[in-house]
Residue frames as a rotation matrix with the C-alpha (Angstrom) as fourth column:
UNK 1
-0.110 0.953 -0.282 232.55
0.450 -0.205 -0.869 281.36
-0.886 -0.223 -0.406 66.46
UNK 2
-0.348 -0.490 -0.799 233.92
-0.577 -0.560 0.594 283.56
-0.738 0.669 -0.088 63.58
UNK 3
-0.914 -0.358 -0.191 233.76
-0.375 0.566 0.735 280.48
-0.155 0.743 -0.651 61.31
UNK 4
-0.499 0.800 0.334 230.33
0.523 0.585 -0.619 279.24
-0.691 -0.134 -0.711 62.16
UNK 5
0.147 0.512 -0.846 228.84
-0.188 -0.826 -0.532 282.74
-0.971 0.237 -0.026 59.88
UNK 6
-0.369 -0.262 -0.892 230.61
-0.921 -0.028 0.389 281.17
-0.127 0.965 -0.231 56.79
UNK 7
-0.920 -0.060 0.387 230.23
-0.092 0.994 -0.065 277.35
-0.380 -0.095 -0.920 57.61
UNK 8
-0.444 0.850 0.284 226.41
0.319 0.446 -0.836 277.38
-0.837 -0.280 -0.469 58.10
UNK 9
0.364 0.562 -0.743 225.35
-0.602 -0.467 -0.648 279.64
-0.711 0.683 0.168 54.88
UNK 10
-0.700 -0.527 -0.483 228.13
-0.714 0.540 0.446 277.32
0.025 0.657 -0.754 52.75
UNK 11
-0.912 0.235 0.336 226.42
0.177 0.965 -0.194 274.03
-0.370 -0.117 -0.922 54.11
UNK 12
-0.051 0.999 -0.017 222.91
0.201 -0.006 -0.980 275.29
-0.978 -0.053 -0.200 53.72
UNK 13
0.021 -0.404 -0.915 224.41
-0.935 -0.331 0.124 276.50
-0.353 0.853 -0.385 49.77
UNK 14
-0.723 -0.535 -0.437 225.40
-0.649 0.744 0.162 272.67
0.238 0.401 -0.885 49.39
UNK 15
-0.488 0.670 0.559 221.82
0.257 0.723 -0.642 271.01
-0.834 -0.170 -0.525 50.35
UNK 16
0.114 0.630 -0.768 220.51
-0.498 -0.633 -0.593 273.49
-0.860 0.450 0.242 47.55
UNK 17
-0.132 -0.357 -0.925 222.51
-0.988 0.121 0.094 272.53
0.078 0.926 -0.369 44.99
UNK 18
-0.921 -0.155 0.357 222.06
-0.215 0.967 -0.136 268.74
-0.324 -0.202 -0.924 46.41
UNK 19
-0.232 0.923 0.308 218.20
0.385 0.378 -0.842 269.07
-0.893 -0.076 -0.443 45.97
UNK 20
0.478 0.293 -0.828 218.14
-0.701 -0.441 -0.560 271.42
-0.530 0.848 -0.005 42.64
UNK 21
-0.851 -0.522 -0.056 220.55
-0.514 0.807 0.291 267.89
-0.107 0.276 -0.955 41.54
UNK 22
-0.909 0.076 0.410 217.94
-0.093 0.921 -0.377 265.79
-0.406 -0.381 -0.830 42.37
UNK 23
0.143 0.958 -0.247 215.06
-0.045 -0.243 -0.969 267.63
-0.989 0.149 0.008 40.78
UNK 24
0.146 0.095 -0.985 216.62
-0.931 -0.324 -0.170 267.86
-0.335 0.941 0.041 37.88
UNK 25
-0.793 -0.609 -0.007 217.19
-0.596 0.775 0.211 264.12
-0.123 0.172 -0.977 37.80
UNK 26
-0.300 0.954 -0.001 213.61
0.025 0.007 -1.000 263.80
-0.954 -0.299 -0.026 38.87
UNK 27
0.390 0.455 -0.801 212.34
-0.663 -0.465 -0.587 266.03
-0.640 0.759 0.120 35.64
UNK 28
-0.368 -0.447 -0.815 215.06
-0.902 -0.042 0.430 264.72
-0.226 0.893 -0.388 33.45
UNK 29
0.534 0.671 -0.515 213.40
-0.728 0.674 0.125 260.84
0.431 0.308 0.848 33.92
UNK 30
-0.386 -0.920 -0.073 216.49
-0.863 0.388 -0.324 259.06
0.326 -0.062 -0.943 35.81
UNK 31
-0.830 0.040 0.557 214.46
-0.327 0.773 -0.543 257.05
-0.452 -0.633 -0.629 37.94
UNK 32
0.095 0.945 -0.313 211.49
-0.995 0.092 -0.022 256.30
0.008 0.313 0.950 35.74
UNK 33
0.934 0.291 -0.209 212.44
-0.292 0.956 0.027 252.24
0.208 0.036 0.978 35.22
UNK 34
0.181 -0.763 0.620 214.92
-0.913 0.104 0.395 251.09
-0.366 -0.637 -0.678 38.01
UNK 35
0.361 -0.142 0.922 214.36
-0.003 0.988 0.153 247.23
-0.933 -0.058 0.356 37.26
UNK 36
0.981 -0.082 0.176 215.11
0.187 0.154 -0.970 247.38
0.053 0.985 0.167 33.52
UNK 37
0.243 -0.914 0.325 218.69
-0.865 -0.356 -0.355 249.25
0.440 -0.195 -0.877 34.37
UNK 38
0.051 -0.250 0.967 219.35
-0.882 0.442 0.161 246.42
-0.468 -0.861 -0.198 36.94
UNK 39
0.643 -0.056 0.763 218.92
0.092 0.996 -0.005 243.70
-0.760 0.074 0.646 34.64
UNK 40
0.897 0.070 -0.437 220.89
-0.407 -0.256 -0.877 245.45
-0.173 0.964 -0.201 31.80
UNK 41
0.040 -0.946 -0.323 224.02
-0.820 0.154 -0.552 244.53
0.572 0.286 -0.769 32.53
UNK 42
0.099 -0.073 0.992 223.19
-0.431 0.896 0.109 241.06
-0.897 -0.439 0.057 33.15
UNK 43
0.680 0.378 0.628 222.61
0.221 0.711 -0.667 240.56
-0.699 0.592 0.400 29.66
UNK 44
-0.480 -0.794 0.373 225.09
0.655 -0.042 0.754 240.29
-0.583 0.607 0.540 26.27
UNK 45
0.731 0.224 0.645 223.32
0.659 -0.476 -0.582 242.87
0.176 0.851 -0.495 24.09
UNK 46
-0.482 -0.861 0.164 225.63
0.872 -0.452 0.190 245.29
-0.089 0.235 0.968 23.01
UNK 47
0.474 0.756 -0.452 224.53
0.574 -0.655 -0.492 248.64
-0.668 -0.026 -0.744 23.21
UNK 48
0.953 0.157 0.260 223.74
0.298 -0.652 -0.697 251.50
0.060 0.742 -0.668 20.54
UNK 49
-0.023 -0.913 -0.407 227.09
0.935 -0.164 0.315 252.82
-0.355 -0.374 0.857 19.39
UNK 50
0.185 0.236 -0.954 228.28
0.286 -0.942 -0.178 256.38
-0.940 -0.240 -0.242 19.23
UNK 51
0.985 0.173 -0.029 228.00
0.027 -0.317 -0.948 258.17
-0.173 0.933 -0.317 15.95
UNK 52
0.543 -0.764 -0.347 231.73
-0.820 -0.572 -0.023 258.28
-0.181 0.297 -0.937 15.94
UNK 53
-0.201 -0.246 0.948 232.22
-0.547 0.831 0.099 254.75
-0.813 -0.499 -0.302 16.05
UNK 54
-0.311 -0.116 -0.943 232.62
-0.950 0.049 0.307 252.47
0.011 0.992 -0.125 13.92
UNK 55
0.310 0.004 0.951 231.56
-0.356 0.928 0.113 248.48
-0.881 -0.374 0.289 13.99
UNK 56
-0.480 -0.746 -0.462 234.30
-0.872 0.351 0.340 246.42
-0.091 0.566 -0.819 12.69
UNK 57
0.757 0.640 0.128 233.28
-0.615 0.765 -0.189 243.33
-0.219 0.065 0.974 10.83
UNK 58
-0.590 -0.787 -0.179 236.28
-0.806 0.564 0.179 240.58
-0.041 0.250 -0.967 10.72
């Protein structure tokens, strides 16, 4: 019984942080164009590289 007093405030802690995740994914634009993502990595473009990177030409 003891254990339920921690359990339930933890669990109800971990839906917060599940939904204050999701808003911020929400705000940040994640889901704004699902179908474009889905075809990307059907196709052969190469994507943008990181400023630390180099493209080798041989």
């Amino acid at each position: 019984m003891e254990s339920l007093y921690l359990l339930i405030p933890l669990s109800a802690l971990i839906v917060l942080g599940i939904i204050a995740v999701f808003r911020w994914a929400l705000n940040r634009g994640q889901f704004e164009d699902l179908e474009r993502e889905g075809e990307r990595i059907l196709t052969d473009e190469p994507g943008p590289l990181d400023a630390g990177q180099a493209r080798r030409e041989d």
